[in-house]
N, C-alpha and C positions, 0 to 999 in steps of 0.2 A: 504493500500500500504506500509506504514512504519512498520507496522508490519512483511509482509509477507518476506521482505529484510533484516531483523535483523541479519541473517547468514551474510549475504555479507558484512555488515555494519561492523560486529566483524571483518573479515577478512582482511578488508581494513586498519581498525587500528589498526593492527597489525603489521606492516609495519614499517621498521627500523627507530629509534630517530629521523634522519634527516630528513625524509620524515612525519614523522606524523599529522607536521601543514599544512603541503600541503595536505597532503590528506584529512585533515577533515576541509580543506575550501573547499574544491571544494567540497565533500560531502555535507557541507549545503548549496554550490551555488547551486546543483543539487537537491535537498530537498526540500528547500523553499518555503513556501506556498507567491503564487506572490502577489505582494504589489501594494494596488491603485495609479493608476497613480497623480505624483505630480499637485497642481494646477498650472496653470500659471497664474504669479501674475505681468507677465510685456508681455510687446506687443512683440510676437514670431517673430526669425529673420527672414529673406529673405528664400524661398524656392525654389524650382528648379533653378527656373531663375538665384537667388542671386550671384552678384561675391564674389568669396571671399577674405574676408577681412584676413589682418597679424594678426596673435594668437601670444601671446607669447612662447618665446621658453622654454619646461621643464626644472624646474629649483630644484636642487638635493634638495634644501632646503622642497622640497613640498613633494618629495616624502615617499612611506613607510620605515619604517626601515627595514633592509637589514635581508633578512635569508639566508646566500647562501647555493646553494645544492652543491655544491661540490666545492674541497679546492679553495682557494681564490687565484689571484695571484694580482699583486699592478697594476693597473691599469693608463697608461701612461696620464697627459695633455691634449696629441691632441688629444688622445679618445674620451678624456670627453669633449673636447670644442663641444661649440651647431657648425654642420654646418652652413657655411657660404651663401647658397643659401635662399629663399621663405619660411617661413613657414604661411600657410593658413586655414583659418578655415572658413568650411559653412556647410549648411544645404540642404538635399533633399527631396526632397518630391516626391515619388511616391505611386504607388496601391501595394499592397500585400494582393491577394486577393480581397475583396470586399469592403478594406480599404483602407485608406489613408493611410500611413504610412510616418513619417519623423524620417529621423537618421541624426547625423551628419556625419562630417567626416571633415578629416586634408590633407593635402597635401603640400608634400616639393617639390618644384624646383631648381633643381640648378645651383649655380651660373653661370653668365659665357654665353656665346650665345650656344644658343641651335643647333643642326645639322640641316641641311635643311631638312630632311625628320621628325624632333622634338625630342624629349626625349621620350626613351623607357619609359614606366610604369612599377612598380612594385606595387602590390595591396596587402596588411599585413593586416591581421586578428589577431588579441589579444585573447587571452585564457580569461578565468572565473578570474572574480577578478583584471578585468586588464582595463585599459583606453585606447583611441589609443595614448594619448600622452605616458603615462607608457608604454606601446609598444615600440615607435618610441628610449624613449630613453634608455630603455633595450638594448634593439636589436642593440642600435646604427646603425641603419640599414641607418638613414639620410645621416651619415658622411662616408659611403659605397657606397652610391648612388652618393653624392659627388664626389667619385675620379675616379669612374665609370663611371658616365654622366646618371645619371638613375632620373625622376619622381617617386615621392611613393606614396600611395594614403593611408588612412588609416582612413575606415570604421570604427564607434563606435557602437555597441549594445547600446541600451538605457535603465534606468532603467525601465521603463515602460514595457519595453519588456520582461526581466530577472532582477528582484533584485540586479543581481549578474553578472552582463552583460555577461551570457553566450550566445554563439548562440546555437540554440536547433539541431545540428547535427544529433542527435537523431531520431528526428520527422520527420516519415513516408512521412506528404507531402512534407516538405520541402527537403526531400531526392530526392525525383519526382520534385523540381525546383519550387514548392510553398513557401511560409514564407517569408522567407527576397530574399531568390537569385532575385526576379526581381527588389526587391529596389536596390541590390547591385548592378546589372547589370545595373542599370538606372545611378546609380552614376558613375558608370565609366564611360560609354559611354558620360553623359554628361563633365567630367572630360576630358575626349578625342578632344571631340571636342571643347572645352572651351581654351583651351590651344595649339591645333593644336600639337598632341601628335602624338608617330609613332604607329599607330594601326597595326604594322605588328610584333608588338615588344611591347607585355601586357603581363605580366606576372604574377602571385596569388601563394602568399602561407601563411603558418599560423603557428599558437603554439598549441595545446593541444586543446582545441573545435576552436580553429578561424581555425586551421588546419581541423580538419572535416569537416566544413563551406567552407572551401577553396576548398579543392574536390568536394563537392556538387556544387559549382557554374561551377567549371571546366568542370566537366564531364555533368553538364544538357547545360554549354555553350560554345562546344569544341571549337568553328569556332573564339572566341573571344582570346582565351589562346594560346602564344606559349610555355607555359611551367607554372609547379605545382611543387610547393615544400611546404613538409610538415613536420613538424617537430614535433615530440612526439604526432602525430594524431591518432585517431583509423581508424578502416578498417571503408570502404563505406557500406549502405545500411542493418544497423544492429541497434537493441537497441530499438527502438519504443515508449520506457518509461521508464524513470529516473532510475525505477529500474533494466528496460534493459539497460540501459550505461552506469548503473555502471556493469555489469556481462562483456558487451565488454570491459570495460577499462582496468577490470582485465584479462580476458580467450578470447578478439577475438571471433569471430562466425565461426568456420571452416565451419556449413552450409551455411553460404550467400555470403562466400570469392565468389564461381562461379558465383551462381546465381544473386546476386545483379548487374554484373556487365552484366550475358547478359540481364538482362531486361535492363539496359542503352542502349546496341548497339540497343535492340529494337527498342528504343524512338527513338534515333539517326543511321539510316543507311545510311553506307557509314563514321563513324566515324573517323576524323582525326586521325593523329600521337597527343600521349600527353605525350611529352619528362618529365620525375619526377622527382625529386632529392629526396629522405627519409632522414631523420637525427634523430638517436633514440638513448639516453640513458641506456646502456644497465643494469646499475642501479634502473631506472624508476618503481617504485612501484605506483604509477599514471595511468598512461597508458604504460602500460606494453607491455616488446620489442616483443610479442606475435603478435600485431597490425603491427607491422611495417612487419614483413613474413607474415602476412595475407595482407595488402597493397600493397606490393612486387608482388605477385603472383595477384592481381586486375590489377597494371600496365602493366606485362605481358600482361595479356589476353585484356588488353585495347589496348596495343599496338599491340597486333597478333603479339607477340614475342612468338616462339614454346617456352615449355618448356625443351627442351633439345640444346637453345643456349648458345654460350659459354658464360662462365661471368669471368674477368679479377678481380682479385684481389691484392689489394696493402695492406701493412703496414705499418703505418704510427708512428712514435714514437712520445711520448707526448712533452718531451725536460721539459725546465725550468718551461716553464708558460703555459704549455698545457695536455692534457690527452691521451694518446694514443688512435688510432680507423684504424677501418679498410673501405677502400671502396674496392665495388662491383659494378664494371662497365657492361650494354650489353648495343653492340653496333648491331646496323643496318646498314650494311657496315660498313660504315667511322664514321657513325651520332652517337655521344652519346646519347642512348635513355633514359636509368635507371642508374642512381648512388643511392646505399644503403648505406649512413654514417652508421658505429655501431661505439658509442660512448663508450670505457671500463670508468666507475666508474661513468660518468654523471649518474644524477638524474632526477626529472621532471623540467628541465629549461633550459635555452635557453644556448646552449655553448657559451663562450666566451662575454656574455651579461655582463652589468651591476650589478653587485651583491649587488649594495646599494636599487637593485630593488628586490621584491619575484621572484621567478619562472625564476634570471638568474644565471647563472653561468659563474665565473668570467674566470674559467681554460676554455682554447681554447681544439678543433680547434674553430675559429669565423665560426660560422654560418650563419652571416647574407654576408659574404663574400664569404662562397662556397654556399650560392644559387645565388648569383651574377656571380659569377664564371661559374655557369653553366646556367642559364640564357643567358650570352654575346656568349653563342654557338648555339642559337636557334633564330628561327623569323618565324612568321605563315605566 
């Protein structure tokens, strides 16, 4: 296998200064011959049942040292202060497959009484090489939910499962709603109803594979999602093996853009509306902006959006501390259905993230604020 991908391999690193250590981590996140699972050498916590207990909040001191993908800007105080709501950590345990499977996961609430009908959810997926707390405080996504009034949930890959906690997006069954999506789907549900959450109002999106993982759960669990946002993901229903995702990360699959997507309406007939937000780097030598017009044209046909509706275009200017981009809006009627961020100069990481973290970038737009943004315009 490692031989037969040697082309692709040169290709990948080839790829401009800045992107080089990103691309050849997540090349040997994707590589990796998987590693036996750790022993357990103390009594495993509480499982489904478990309430969860307060985690402590990420603290910069821990984190990795900073690469950022594109230019820095100085990052404000109340940025970086830890939100002031819940942060929780527990364990689930459900079947995937013919397994037991436990992941953990984090979860913020916040502060403040919650709306009688509860706090919307927001459900974050982390990229390769990334933890859910390294997530949470990239993303700053906590202190966004904060001022929003939004729950976040935040599913972790486990070593056991990935060396390199990648989720296997990839992997044919899991594309079909096997692998982790029914762990994942256990977790929120139990999430929902542990906290008396607004189940009309759950939201999922991700980074770079938690992104491809975010769709796979989306699209195999429409009736659960009012809205997907994905950020630097590749297209659905493509790749089958390591050596295929890295060919999608670079080139897209223009064969399975269609097809992938009616075999879903198969599974699921009668498919809801799946309102999407894209936000893609149009620098991204990672996963290349190729994926996000092959994604684009999946949420069309997901949404029974003709391909000759109209799409509204704005320009956006980057200003002092930000990078210019463009959105692409279609609307259904009145309803925003598809917003397309293109991001000029972003690389492979998170706009307007954390830059003392890998994979964020410091220069806006904030990202973890226009999928909130458009999120507070939807409810299933």
């Amino acid at each position: 296998m490692v031989k037969s991908s040697a082309p692709l391999l040169r290709s990948l690193m080839r790829v401009g200064k800045k992107q080089q250590r990103s691309a050849a981590r997540l090349l040997t996140a994707l590589f990796a011959p998987p590693k036996p699972a750790p022993k357990v050498r103390a009594k495993p916590k509480p499982a489904a049942t478990a309430t969860p207990k307060p985690a402590p909040k990420p603290r910069t001191a821990s984190a990795p040292k900073p690469k950022p993908a594109a230019r820095a800007a100085p990052a404000s105080l109340a940025k970086d202060a830890p939100a002031p709501g819940k942060w929780l950590t527990a364990r689930y345990a459900g079947q995937a497959g013919p397994m037991l499977r436990q992941m953990s996961y984090w979860l913020y609430l916040p502060d403040g009484a919650a709306p009688s009908s509860g706090w919307p959810l927001i459900v974050m997926l982390h990229g390769c090489e990334q933890s859910a707390t390294q997530f949470a405080q990239g993303t700053r996504m906590n202190q966004t939910a904060q001022k929003a009034g939004y729950a976040v949930l935040y599913p972790q890959q486990s070593l056991s499962a990935h060396p390199h906690r990648c989720w296997k997006w990839y992997d044919r069954a899991t594309q079909q709603g096997g692998g982790d999506v029914p762990v994942i789907v256990g977790m929120i549900s139990q999430v929902l109803a542990a906290y008396g959450l607004d189940r009309s109002r759950v939201f999922i999106g991700g980074m770079s594979a938690g992104a491809g993982m975010a769709n796979i759960v989306a699209l195999n669990h429409p009736e659960l999602f009012a809205g997907l946002g994905l950020h630097s993901g590749p297209l659905y229903g493509a790749g089958h093996s390591t050596v295929g995702a890295l060919g999608v990360m670079q080139h897209g699959n223009g064969a399975r853009v269609d097809s992938a997507i009616a075999e879903v309406l198969e599974r699921h007939p009668g498919f809801p509306s799946m309102p999407t937000i894209l936000i893609q780097g149009e620098d991204d030598r990672v996963v290349r902006p190729v994926n996000q017009a092959h994604l684009r044209r999946q949420a069309m046909l997901v949404n029974d959006l003709p391909p000759a509706t109209p799409v509204r275009v704005a320009q956006k200017a980057g200003g002092r501390s930000g990078l210019p981009y463009q959105l692409h809006d279609v609307y259904r009627g009145r309803k925003l259905i598809l917003r397309v961020a293109q991001i000029a100069q972003l690389q492979h990481a998170w706009s307007g993230g954390d830059a003392r973290l890998s994979f964020n970038s410091a220069a806006g737009p904030d990202a973890s604020k226009m999928l909130v943004d458009f999120f507070s315009k939807h409810r299933r």
